[in-house]
PLY file of the C-alpha trace (Angstrom):
ply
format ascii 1.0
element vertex 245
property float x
property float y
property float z
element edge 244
property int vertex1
property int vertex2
end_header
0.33 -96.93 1.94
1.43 -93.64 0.08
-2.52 -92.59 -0.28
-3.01 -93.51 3.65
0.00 -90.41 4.23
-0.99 -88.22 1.80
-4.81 -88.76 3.66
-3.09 -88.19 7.17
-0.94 -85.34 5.62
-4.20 -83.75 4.42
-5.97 -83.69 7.39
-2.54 -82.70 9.90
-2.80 -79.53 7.14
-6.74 -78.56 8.00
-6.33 -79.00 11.28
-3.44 -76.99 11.66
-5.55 -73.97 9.82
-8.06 -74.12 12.38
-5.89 -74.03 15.30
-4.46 -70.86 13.43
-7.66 -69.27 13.18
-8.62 -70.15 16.51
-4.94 -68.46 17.93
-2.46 -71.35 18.03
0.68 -71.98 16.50
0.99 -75.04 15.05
4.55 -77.04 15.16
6.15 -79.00 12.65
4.43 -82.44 14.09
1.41 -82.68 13.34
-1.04 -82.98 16.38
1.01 -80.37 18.29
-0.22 -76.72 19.00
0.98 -73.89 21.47
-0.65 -70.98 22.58
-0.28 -67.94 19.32
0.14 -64.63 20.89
1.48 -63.12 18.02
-0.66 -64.28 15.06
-1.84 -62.31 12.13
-4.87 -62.26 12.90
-4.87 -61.30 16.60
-2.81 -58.05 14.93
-5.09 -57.87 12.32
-7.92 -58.02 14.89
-6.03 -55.16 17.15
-5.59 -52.93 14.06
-9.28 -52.64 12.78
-10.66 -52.22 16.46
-9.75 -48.82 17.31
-10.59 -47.80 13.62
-13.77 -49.16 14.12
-14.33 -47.89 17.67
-12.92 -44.20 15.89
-15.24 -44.90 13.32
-18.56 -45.44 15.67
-17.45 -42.87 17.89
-16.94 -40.15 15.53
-20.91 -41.22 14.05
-22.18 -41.03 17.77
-20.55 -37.93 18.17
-21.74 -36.94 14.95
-25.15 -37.90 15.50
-25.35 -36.47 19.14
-23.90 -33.19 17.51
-26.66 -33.12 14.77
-29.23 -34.01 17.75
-27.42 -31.17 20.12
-28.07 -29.10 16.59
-31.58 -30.36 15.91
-32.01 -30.05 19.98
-30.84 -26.16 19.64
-32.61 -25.37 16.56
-35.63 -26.66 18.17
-35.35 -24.61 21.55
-34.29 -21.98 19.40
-37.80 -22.19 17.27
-39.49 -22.73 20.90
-37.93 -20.07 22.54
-38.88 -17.49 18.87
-42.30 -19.01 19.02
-42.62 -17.61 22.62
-41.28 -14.60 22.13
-43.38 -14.04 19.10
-46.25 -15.00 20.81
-48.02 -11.59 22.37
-50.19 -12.00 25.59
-52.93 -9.16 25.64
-52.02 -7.41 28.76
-55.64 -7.62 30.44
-55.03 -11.07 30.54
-52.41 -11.06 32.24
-54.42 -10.59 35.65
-56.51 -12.98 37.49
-59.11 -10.80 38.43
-60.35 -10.74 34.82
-64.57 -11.44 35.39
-64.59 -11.33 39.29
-65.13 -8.45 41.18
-62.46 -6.97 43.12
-60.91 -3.76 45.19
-60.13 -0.89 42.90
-57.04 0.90 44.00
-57.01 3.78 41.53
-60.08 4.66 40.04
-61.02 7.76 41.91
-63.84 6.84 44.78
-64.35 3.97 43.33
-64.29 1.15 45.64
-65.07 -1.88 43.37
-64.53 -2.93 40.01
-65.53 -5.88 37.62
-62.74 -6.98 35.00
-62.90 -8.03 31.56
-60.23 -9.75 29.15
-61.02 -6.82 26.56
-59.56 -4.58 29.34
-62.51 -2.80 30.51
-63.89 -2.79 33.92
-67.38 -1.62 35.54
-67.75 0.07 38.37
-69.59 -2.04 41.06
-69.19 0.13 44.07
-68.30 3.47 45.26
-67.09 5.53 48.15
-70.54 6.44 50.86
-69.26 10.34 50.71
-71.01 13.79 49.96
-69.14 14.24 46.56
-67.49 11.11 44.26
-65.58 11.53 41.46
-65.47 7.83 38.95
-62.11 7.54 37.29
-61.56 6.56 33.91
-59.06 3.79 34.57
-58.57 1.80 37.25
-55.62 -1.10 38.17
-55.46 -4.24 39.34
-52.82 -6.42 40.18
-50.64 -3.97 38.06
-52.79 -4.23 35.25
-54.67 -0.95 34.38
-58.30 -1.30 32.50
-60.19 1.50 30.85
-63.33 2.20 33.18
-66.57 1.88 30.45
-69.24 1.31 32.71
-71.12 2.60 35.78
-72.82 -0.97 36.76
-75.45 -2.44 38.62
-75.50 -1.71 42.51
-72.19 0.90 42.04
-73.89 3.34 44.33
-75.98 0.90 46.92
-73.70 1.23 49.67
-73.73 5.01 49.15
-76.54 6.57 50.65
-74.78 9.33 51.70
-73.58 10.88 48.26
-75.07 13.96 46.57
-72.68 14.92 43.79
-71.49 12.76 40.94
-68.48 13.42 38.54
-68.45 10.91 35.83
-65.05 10.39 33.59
-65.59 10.73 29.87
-64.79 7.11 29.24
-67.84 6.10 30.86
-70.34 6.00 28.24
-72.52 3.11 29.29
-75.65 3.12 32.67
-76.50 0.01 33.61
-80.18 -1.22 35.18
-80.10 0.24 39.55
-76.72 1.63 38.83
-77.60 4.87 40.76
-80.49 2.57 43.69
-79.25 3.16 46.80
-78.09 7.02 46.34
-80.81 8.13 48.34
-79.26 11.35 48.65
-78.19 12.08 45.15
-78.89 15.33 43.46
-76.72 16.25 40.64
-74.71 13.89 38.04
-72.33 15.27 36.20
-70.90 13.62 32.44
-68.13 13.95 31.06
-68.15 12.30 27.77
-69.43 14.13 24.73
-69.72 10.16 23.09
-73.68 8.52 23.20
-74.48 7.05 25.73
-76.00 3.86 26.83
-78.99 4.19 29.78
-80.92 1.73 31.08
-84.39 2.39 31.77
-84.17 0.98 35.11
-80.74 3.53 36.21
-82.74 5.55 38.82
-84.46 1.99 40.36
-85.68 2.59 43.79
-85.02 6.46 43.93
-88.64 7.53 43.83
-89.33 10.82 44.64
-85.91 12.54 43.86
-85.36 15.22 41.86
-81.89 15.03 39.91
-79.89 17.21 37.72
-78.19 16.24 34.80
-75.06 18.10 33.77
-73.44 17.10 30.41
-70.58 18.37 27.89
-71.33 21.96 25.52
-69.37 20.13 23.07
-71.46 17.13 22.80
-73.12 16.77 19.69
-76.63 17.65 19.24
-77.89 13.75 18.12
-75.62 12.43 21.02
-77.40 15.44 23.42
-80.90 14.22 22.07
-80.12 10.50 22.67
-78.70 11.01 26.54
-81.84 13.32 27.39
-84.54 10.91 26.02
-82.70 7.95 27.15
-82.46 9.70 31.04
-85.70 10.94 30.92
-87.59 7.15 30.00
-85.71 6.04 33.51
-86.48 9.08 35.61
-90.11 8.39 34.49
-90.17 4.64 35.32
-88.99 5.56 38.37
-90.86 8.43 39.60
-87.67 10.60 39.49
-87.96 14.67 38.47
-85.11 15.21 36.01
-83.14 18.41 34.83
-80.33 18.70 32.62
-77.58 21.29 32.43
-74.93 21.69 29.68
-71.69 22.93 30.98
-68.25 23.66 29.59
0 1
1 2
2 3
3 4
4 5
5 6
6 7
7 8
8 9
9 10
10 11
11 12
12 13
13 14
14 15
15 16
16 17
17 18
18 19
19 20
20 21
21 22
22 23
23 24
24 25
25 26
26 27
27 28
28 29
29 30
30 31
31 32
32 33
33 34
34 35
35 36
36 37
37 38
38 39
39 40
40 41
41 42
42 43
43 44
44 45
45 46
46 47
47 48
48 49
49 50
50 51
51 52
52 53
53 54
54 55
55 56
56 57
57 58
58 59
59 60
60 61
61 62
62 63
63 64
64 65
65 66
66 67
67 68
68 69
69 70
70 71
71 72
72 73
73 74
74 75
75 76
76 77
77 78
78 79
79 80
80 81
81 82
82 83
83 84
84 85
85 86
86 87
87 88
88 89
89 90
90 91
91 92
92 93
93 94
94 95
95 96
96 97
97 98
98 99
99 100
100 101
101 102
102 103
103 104
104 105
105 106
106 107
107 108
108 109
109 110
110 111
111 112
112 113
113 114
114 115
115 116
116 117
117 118
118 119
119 120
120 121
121 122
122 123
123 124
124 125
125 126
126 127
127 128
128 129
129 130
130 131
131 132
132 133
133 134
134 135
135 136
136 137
137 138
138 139
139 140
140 141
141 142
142 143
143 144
144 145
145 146
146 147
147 148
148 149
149 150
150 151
151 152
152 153
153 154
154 155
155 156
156 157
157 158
158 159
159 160
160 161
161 162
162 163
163 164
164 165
165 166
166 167
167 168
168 169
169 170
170 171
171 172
172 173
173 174
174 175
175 176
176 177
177 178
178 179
179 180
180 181
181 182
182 183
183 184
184 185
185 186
186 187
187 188
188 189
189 190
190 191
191 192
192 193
193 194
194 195
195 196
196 197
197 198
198 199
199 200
200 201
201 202
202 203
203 204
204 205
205 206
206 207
207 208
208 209
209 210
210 211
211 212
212 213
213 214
214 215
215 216
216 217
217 218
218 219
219 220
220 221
221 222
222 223
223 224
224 225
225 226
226 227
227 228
228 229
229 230
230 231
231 232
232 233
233 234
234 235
235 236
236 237
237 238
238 239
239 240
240 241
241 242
242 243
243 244
């Protein structure tokens, strides 16, 4: 009989702890249990909860304030990296290799663009005199004018006189064909130059007059006479040349 209470005692006891866990005050009798709004544990429960909430919020806020950081530092190093970065300025223009209006390079009327930023002269203005620039601009981009290129003077029948800038160094193959009219070129640059044996194409007959620099050197002078002279030959041309100041 004792052991049978000391049994039912026992297990009155257990049960009662789990009711307490679970929130419910137990009463004196065993079997008996009421709703526990004020239990340890709920409180202890309440207590940690901000703390923890404080806790994971401060790391989140620390983290997203080490990822704002990283986030910074990184548009920082993107935004250097640009601005380090330096863009040649002939670039910078879509006309680069296509040929397009010139709108300052003299009577020039077209120009082809390179990356380098150097254009060639691909056409020029049908008058009695033209002068060809040394630079030239395009879409506010200005290029150094190298080259008098194929078919610059076709449309320009009409032109007898020929000023060259001294930055054009360089003849290309029928750059003067279609000057039917043309009688004296005059050069500017005291540099060698480059002619092709094929720069008086299609002017048969013609008798022109080369005028070049005083102050270009005598192997430079040597190289621009025997290099016009092989094209006025190929193409039946009479040349002269005339150093000038």
């Amino acid at each position: 009989m004792k052991l049978n209470f000391i049994s039912k005692r026992f297990a009155a006891l257990a049960l009662a702890a789990t009711l307490a866990v679970s929130g419910f005050a137990v009463s004196a009798a065993p079997g008996t249990a009421t709703p526990n709004t004020n239990s340890s544990v709920a409180s202890s429960d309440a207590s940690t909860e901000p703390a923890d909430s404080s806790s994971s919020s401060s790391s989140s806020s620390s983290s997203s304030s080490s990822s704002s950081s990283s986030s910074s530092s990184s548009s920082s190093s993107s935004s250097s990296s640009t601005s380090a970065a330096v863009i040649p300025v002939a670039t910078a223009t879509n006309a680069d290799n296509a040929t397009v209006d010139a709108t300052s390079a003299g009577d020039v009327t077209e120009v082809k663009t390179y990356a380098d930023g150097t254009a060639v002269v691909k056409g020029v203005e049908d008058a009695e005199s033209v002068k060809v620039a040394g630079t030239t601009t395009v879409n506010g981009v200005t290029y150094k004018v190298t080259t008098l290129g194929t078919g610059a003077f076709a449309d320009a029948p009409d032109v007898e006189s020929a000023t060259i800038h001294k930055n054009v160094t360089k003849f290309s193959a029928k750059c003067f064909s279609g000057a039917e009219s043309l009688k004296v070129v005059k050069i500017n640059t005291t540099k060698k130059v480059t002619v092709s044996p094929k720069a008086f194409k299609g002017l048969k007959g013609q008798t022109i007059t080369i005028k070049y620099k005083k102050g270009m050197s005598a192997k430079n002078a040597k190289a621009l006479e025997t290099q016009f002279k092989a094209a006025a030959k190929k193409a039946g041309v009479t040349i002269k040349f005339v150093k000038v100041k």
